[in-house]
C-alpha positions as CSV (number, residue, x, y, z in Angstrom):
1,X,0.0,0.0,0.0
2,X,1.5,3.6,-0.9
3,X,1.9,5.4,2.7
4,X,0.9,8.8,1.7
5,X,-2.5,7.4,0.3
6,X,-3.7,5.8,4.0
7,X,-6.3,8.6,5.4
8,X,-7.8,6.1,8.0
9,X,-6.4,3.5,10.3
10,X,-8.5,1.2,12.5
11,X,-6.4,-0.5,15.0
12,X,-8.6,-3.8,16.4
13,X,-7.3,-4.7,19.7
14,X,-9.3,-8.2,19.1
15,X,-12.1,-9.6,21.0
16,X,-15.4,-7.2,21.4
17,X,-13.6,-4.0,22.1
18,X,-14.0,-1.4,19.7
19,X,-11.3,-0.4,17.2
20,X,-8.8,2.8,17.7
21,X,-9.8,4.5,15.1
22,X,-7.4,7.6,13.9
23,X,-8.0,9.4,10.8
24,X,-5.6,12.2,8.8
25,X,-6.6,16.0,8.0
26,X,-8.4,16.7,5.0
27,X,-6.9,18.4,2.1
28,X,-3.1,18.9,2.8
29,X,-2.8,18.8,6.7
30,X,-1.0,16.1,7.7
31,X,-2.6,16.0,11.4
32,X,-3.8,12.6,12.1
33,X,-7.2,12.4,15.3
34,X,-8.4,10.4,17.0
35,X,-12.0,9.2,16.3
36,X,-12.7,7.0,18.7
37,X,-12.8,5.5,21.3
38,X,-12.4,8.8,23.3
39,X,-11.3,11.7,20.6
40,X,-8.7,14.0,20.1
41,X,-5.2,14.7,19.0
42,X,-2.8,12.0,17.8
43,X,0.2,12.0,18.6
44,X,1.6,12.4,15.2
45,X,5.0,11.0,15.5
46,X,3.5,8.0,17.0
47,X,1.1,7.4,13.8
48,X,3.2,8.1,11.4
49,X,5.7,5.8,13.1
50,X,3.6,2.6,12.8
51,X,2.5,3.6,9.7
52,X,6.0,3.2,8.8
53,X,7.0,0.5,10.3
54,X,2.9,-1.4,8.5
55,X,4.2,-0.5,5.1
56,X,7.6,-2.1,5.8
57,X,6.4,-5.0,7.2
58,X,7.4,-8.0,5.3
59,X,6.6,-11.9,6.3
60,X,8.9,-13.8,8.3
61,X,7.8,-16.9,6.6
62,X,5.6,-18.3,4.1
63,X,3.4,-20.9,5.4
64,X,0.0,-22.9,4.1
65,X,-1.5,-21.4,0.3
66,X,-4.7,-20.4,0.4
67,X,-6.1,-21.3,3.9
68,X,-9.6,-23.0,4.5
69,X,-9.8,-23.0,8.0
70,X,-8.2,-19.8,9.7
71,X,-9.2,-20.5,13.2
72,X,-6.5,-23.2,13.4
73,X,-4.2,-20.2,13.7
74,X,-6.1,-18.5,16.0
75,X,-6.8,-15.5,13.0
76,X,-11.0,-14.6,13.0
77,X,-12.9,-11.8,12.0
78,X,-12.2,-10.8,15.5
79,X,-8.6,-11.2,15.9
80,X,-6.3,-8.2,17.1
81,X,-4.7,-6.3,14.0
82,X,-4.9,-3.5,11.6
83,X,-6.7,-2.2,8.4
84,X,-5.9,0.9,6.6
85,X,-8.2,2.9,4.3
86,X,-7.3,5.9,1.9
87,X,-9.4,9.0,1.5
88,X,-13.0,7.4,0.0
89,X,-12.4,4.6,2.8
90,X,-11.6,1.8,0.1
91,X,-9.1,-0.6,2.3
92,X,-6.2,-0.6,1.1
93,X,-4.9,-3.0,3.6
94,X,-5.5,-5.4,6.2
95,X,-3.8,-7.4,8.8
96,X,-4.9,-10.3,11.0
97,X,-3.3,-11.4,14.6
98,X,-3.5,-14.9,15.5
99,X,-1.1,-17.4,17.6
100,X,2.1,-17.4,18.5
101,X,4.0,-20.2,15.6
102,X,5.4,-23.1,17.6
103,X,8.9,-23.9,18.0
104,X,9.7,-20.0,17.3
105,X,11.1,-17.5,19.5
106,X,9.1,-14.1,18.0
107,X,6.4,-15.1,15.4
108,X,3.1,-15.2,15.3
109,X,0.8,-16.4,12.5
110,X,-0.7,-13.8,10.4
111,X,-3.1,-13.0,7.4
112,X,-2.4,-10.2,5.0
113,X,-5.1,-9.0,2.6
114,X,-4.2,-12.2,0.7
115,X,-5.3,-15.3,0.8
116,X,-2.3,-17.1,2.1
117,X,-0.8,-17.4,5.7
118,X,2.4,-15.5,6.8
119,X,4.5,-15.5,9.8
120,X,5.3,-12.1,10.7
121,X,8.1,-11.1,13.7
122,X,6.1,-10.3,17.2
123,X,8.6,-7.4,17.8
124,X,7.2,-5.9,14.4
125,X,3.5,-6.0,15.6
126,X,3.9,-5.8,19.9
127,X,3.0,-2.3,20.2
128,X,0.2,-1.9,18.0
129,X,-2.2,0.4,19.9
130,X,-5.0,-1.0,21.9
131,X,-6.6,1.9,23.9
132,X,-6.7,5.3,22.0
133,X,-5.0,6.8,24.6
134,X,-1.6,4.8,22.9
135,X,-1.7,7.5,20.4
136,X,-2.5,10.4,23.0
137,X,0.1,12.2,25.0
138,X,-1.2,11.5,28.6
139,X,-3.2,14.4,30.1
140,X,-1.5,16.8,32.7
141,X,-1.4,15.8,35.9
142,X,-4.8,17.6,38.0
143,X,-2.8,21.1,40.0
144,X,-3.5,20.7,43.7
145,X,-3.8,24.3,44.3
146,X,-0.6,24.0,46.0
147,X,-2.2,22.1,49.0
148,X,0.9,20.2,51.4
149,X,0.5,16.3,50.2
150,X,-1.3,14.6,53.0
């Protein structure tokens, strides 16, 4: 997918819980929001950042052609992961979470916008947001009037 054509990204942190969705100003700015959950600024560095590091993702492995059955690799419509969408919200790219692989240090089993299974390097995928503030600098802390601390 061409970086600079991604408008929306929905990060699914899997389960029931709803996406972190964070979407890029219109027309030239390059501000990225947060829809939801919650609202607000991004942190832009931080977006742009894993936007990065999705389009330089590449697959650790190739494993089974055109899978049947993804729930043996723990991948479902629910599954933790990421799908990017350009201005008219055509997806431009999607990618599926499942288990970690077996007899492997750092890889979990993964489905691209393909229809084949990849194994893709945990360390590449570990901090993908889960909570929208992951993309918000943390508030300030609440002023205490200058009270004494109990």
């Amino acid at each position: 997918f061409p970086g600079d054509a991604v408008r929306r990204l929905e990060f699914r942190p899997g389960g029931k819980a709803a996406p972190v969705v964070v979407t890029r100003g219109a027309g030239n700015s390059d501000a990225w929001q947060v829809e939801g959950p919650g609202g607000g600024r991004a942190l832009n560095f931080r977006v742009v950042e894993l936007l990065g590091r999705l389009e330089a993702l590449k697959a650790a492995a190739l494993g089974e052609a055109k899978v049947k059955r993804w729930e043996r690799y723990g991948i479902s419509d629910t599954s933790r992961g990421v799908v990017l969408r350009d201005a008219d919200g055509r997806e431009l790219a999607r990618l599926w979470l499942g288990d970690a692989v077996p007899d492997t240090e750092d890889r979990l089993y993964a489905r691209g916008s393909g229809p084949d299974l990849v194994e893709v390097s945990m360390g590449a995928v570990a901090d993908l947001p889960t909570h929208a503030a992951d993309l918000q600098e943390a508030p300030p802390e609440a002023s205490d009037g200058g009270a004494p601390a109990p």
